[in-house]
DOMITI-662218 format. One record per atom (N, C-alpha, C): x, y, z. Coordinates in steps of 0.05 Angstrom, whole numbers, plus 32768, in hexadecimal, padded with zeros to 4 digits. Last residue first. Example, Ala and Ser with C-alpha at 12.3 -4.5 7.8 and 13.67 -1.06 7.14 Angstrom:
2
81017FD3808E81117FEB808F81028001809D81087F8E809C80F67FA6809C81087FBE809C
***
This chain:
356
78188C07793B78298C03792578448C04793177EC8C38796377F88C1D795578078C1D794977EC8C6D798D77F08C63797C77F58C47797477B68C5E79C477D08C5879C077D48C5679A377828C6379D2778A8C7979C077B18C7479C377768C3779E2776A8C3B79D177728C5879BF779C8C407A15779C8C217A02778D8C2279EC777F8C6A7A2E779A8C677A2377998C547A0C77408C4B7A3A77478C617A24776A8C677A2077568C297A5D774B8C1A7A3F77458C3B7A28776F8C417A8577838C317A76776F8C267A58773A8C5D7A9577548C6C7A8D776A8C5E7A76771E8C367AAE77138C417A9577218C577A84773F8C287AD877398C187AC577368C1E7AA7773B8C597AF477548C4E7AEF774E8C3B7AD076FE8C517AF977148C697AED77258C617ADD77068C2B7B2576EE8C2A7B0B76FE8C3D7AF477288C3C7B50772A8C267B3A771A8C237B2677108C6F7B5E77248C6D7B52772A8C597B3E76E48C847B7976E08C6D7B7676F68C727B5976EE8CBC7B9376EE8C9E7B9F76EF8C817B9477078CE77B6C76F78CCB7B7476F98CC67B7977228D157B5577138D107B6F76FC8D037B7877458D067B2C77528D0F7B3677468D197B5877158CEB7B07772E8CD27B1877338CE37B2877068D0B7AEA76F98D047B0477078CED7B1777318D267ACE77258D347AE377168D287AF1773A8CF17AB1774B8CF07ABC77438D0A7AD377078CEE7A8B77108CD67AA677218CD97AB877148D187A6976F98D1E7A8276FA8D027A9D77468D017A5A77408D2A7A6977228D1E7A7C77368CE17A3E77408CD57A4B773E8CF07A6277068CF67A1B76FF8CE17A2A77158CE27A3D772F8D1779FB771C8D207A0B770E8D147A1C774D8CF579E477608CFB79EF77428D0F7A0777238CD979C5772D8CD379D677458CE379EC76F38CEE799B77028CF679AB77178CF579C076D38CCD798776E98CD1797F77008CDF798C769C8CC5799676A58CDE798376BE8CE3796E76A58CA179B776918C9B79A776928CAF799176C88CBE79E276D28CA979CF76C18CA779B576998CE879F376A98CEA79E676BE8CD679D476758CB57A09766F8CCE79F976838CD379DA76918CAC7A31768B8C997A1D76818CAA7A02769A8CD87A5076A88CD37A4176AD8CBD7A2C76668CDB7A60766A8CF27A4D76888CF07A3E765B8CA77A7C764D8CAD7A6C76598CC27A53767D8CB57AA776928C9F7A9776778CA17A75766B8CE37ABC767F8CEF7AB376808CD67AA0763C8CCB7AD276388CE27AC176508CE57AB076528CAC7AF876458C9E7AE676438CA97AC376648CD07B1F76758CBE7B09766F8CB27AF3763F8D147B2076548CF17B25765F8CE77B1276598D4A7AEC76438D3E7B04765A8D217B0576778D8F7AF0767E8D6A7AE976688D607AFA764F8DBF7ADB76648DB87AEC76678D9A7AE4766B8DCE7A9176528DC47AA476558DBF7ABA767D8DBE7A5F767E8DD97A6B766D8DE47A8876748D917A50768B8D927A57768F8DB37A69763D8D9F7A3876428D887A5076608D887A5D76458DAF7A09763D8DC37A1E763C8DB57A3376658D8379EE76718DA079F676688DB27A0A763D8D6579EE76578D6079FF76638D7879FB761A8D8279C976138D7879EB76268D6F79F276378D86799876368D9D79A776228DA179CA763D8D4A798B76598D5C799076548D7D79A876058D40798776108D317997762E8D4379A275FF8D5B795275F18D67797275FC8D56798C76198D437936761F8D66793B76148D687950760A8D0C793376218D10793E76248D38794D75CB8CEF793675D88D13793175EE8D19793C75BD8CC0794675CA8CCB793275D38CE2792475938CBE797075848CCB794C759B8CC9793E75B18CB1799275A88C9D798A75918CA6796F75D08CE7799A75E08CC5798F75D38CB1798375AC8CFB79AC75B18D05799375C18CEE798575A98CE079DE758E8CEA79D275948CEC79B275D58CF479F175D48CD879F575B98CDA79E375D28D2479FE75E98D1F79E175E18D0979DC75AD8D2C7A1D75A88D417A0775B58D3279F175D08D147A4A75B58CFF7A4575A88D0B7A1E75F58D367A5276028D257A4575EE8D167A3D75DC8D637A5B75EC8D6C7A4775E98D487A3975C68D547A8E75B48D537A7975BD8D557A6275FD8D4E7AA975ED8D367AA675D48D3B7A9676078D827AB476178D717A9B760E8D567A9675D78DAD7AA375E28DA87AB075F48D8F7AAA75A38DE97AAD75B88DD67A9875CD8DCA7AB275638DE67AD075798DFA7ACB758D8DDE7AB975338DD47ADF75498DD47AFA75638DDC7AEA750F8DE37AB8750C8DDE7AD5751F8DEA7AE6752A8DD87A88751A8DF67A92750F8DF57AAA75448DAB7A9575538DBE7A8A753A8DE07A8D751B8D877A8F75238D877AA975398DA07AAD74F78D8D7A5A74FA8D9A7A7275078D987A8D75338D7A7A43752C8D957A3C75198DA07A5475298D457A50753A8D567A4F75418D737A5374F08D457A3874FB8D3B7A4E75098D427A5C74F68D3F79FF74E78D5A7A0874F08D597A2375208D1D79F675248D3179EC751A8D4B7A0274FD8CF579FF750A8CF87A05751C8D137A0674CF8D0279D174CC8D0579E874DF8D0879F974F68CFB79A574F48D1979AE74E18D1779C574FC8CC579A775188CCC79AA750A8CF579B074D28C9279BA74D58CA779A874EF8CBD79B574F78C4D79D374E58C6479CD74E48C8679BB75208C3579DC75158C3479C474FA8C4C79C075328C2F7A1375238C207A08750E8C2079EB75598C557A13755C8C397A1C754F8C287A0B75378C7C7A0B75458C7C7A00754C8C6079FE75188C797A3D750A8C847A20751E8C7F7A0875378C7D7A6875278C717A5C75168C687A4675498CB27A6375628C9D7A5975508C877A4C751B8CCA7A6C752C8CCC7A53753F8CC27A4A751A8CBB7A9D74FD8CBB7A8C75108CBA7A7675418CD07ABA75468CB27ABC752E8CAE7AA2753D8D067AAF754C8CFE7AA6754C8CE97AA075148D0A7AD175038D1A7ABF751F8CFF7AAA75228CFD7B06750F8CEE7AFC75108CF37ADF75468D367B0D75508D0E7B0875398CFC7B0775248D597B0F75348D517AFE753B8D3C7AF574E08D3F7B2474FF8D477B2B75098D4E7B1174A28D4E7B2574B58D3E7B1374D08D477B1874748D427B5E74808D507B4874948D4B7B4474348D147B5374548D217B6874668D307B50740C8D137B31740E8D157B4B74288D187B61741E8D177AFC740E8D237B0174038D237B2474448CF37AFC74478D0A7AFD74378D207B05742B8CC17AFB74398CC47B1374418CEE7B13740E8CD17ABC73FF8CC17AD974158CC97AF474418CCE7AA774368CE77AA474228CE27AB974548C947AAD746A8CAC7AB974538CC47ABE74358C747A9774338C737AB074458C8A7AB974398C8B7A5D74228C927A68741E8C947A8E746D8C767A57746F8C947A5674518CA47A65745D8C3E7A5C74708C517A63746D8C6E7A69743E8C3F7A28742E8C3B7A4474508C477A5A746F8C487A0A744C8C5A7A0674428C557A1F748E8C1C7A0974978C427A1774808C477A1C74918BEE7A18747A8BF37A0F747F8C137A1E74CE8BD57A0174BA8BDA7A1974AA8BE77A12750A8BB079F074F38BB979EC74E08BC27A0375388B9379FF75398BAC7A02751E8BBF79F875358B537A1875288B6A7A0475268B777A0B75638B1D7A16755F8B397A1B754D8B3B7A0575508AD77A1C75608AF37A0975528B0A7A1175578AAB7A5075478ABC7A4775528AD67A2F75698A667A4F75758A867A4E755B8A987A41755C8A307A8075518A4A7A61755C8A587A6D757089EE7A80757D8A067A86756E8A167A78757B89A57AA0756E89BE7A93757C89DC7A9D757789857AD07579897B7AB87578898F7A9A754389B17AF5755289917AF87563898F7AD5755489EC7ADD754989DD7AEB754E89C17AEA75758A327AE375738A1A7ADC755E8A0F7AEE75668A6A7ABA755D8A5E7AC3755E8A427AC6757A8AA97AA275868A917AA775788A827AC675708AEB7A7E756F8ADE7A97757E8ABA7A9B758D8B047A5B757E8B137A7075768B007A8775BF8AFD7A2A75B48AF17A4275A98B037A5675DF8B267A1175C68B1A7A0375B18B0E7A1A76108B267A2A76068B3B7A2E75E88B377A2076248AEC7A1576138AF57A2E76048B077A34762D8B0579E076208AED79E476108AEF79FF765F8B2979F476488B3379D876328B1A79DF767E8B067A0276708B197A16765A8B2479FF76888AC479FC76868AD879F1766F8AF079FC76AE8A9D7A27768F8AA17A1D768A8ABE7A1376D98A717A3076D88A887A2476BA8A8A7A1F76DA8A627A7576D18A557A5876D98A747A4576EC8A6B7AAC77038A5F7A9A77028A597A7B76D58AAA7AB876D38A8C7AB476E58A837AAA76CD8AE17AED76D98ADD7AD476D78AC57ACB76A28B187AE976A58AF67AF176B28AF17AE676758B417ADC768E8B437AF176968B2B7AF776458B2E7ABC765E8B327AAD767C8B307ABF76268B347AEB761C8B4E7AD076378B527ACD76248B027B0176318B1A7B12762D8B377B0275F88AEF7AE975EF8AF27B0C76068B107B0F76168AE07ABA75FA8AFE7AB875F88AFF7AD9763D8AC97AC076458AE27AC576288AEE7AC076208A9A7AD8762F8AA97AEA76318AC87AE376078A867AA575F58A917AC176018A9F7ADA762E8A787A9176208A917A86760E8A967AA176408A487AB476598A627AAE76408A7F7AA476188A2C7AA776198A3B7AC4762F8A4D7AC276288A1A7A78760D8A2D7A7B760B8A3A7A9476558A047A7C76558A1A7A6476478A2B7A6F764289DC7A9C766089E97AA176618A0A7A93762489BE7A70761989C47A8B762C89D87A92764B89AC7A4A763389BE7A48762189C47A63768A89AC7A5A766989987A5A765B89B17A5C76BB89CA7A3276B089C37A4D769A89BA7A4876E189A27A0776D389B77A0E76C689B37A247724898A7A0F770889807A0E76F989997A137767899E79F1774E89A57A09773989A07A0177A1899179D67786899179D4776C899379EC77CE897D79D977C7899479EA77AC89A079ED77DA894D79C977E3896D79C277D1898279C977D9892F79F677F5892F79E877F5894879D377A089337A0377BC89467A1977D2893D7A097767894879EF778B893079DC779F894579F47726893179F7774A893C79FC7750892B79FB7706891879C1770D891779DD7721892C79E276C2893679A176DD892D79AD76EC893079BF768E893F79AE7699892979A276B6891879AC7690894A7A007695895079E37697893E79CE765789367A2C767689377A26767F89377A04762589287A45762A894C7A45764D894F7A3875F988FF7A44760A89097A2A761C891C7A2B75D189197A6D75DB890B7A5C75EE89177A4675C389467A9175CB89297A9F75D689117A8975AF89697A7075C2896F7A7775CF89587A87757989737A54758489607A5675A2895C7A57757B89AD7A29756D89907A3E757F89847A46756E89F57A29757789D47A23758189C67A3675488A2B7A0B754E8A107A21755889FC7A1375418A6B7A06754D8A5079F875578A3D7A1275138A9D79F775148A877A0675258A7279FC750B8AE279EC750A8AC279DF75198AAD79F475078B1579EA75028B0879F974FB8AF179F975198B1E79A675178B2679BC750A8B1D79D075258AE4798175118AF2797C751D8AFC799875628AC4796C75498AC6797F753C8AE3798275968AC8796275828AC9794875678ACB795A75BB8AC4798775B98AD97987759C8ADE797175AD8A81798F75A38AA279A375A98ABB799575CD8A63796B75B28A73796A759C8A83797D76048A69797675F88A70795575DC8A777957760A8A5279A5760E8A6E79A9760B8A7F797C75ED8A2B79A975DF8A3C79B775E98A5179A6760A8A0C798775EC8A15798275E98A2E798A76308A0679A676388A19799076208A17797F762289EB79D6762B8A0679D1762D8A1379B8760A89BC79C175FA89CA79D2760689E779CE764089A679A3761E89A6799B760C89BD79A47663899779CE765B89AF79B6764D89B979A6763D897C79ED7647898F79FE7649899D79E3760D895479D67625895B79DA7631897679DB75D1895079C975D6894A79E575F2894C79E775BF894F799E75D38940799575D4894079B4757F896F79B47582895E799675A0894B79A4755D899079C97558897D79C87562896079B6754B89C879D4756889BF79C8756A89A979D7752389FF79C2752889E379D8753F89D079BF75128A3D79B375228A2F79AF75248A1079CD74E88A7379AE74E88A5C79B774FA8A4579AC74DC8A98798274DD8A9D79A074E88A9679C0750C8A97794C74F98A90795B74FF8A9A797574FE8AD2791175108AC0793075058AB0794075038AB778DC74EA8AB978EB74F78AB27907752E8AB378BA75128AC278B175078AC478C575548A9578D575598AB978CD75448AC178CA75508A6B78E8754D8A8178FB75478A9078EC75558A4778C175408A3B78DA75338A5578E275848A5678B075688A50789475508A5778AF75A88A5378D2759F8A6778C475838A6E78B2759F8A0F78DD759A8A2D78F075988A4178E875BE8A0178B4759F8A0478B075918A1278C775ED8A2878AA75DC8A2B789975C08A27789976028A0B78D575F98A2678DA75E78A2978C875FD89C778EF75F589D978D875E889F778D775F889B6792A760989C37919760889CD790475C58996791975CB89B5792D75E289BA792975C0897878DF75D0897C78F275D189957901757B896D78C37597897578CA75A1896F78D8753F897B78A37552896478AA756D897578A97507899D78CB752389A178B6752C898D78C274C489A078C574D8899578CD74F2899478B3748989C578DE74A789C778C374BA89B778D2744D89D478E6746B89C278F5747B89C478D6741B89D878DB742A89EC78EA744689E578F1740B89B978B3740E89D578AA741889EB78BA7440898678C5742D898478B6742A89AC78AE747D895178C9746B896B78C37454897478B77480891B78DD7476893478EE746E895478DF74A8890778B47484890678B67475891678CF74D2891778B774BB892778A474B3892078AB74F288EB78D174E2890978ED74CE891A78D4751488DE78B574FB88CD78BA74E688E778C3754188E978B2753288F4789E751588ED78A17563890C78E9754D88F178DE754288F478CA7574892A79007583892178E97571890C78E375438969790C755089507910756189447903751D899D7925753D8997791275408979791C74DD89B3791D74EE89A4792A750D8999791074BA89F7792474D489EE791074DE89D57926747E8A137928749989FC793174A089F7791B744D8A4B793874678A3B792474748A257924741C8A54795D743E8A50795574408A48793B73EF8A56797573F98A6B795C740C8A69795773F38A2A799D73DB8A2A798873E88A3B797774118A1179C374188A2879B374078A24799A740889E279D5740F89EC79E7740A8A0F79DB73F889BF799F73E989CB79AC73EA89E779C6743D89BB7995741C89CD797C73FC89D0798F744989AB79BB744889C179B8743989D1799F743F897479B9742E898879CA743589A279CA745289697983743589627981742F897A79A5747F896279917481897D797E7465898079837487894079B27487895C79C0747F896D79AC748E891579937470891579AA7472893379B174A1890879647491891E796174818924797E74D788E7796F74AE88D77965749D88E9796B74F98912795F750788F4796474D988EA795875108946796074F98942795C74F38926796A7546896F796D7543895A797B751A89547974752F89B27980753A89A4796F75438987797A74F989DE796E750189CB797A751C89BD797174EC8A1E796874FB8A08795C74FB89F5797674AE8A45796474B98A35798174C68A187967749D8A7F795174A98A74794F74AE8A65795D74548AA0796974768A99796A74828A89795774268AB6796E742A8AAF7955744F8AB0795874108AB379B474168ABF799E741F8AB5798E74038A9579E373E48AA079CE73F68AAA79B5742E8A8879F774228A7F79F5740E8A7E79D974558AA77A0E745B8AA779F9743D8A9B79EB74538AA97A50744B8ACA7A3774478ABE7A1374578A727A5274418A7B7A4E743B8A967A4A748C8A577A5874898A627A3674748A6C7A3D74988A5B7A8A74AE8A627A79749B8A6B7A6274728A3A7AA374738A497AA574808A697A96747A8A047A7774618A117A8374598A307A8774A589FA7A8A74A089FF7A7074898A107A71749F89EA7ABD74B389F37ABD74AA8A0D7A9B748289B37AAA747E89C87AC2748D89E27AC2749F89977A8C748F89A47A83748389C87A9574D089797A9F74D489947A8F74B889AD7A9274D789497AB274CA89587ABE74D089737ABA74EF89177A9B74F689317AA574F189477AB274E588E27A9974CB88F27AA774EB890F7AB274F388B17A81750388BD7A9374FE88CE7A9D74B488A07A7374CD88937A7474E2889D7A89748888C77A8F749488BA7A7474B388B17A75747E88F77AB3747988DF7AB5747588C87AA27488892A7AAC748C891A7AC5748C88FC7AC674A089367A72748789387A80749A891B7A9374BF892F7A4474CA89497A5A74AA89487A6574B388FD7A2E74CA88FF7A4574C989137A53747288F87A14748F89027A13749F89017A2F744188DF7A06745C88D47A0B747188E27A07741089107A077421890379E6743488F579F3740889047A3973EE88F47A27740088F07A137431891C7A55742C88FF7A5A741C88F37A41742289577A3D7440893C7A37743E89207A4173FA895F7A5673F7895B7A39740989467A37740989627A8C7403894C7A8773F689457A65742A89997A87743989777A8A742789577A8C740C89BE7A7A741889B67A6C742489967A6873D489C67A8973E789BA7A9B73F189AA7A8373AF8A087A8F73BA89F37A7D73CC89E47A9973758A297A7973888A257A9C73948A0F7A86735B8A3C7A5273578A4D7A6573788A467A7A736F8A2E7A11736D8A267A2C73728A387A41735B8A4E79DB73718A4579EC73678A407A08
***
């Protein structure tokens, strides 16, 4: 693999558009460049969709020596692009089924959405095949200066509403991750969906969403903690944040554990280790031990707020609700920060409101 690359002038040599300097010279590549080069050296998945005269599929088989490609087109013609590294599916992006076929086995890393260029098209791709994306996967789509209006039209005689332009959609997602969701939009965009979104990147004509990965290399983690430790000494609340961390992120659940425990023979019990102890056991699935760390957490002085809306997530998570609403309603009774409370008061009522 190429020591130093310039992606965008491969794209000139195969004639493609998203290089500077081909027909409408999008000037993608640059951009691309930077975006996909973790992905680079590794054995990815990268769907294309939108194939049309293979010029891009051709630089990204080189761009991505260990890849994969999947290009989707309705052309039946576009087989002839495939050879031992390229798979081309005949379709409609709309077709979940062949998005399913595309995605399920092998998430890709790398998605460019290059195909019908219509506002419904673009969305109800997206939102079928982000969530199928490999963790820290990359989905871009183009070409936002064209085409950006629905098959169909509004019908104001019945009432019918045109979907918003795919441009409209994507800066709505880029709003609520800037505000982390606090935003409200006129689109419906499914919070399960966003909450997916880690990052959002636009550029001329263009947009990548980056997919969350809750993954992290704990081991070197845990190595750089024991290194800092070994030269300043380990608080409580370091010892704790280490073990949320650990947790958070997938890591071994009795280091975390051990963590705990010592910040507990250090600096003594307390209701924020009670609750990190239960939060520990939640995630092995040991409801029993989970029940008897909110018990000894409840017996504890009350720590902040954060601590408390934690121990009574806890408790809902248990079942408990009338105990969730007790531990919201003692720290409402000397908070400052009331409206958060308040809030988190009316969705536990509303949740332990008989039905029927």
């Amino acid at each position: 693999m190429d020591s130093y690359v310039d992606l965008d002038v491969v794209g000139v040599l195969e004639n493609t558009d998203k290089s500077s300097a081909v027909r409408i010279g999008w000037d993608y590549l640059r951009h691309y460049e930077r975006l996909f080069e973790a992905h680079r050296g590794q054995p990815v998945h990268v769907v294309e969709i939108g194939v049309f005269g293979g010029a891009s599929l051709r630089m990204w088989k080189w761009f991505f020596p260990s890849a994969r490609l999947t290009g989707i087109d309705i052309d039946p013609a576009c087989q002839a692009h495939a050879d031992d590294r390229v798979c081309i599916e005949i379709g409609s992006q709309d077709d979940t089924d062949l998005l399913d076929r595309v995605c399920g086995g092998d998430p890709p890393s790398i998605v460019i959405d290059d195909g019908s260029h219509t506002a419904q098209h673009r969305i109800a791709t997206f939102q079928h095949v982000f969530p199928l994306m490999a963790p820290g996967g990359i989905y871009v789509i183009e070409d936002f200066a064209v085409h950006t209006a629905s098959h169909a039209p509004a019908d104001a005689a019945s009432g019918v509403q045109e979907p918003p332009s795919g441009a409209d959609y994507f800066v709505d997602i880029g709003r609520i991750c800037f505000a982390n969701g606090k935003v409200k939009t006129s689109r419906d965009i499914p919070a399960a969906l966003t909450q997916l979104v880690d990052e959002t990147v636009f550029f001329a004509n263009a947009v990548a969403l980056r997919k969350r990965d809750p993954r992290r290399d704990v081991e070197r983690a845990l190595a750089t903690a024991d290194s800092h430790f070994g030269k300043h000494r380990a608080t409580a609340q370091g010892l704790e944040n280490l073990a949320k961390y650990v947790v958070q992120h997938h890591g071994p659940l009795d280091r975390a554990l051990a963590l705990v425990q010592s910040a507990v023979d250090t600096h003594g019990a307390s209701m924020s280790r009670s609750v990190m102890r239960a939060e520990i056991a939640l995630a092995s699935n040991d409801l029993e031990d989970v029940r008897q760390a909110v018990a000894h957490a409840l017996d504890q002085r009350p720590g902040g707020l954060g601590i408390v809306l934690r121990l009574a997530k806890l408790q809902e998570t248990l079942g408990d609700l009338d105990g969730a609403i007790r531990t919201v309603e003692s720290a409402a009774a000397k908070s400052p920060q009331l409206g958060l409370l308040k809030r988190r008061l009316r969705e536990l009522r509303t949740k332990a409101r008989p039905t029927g």
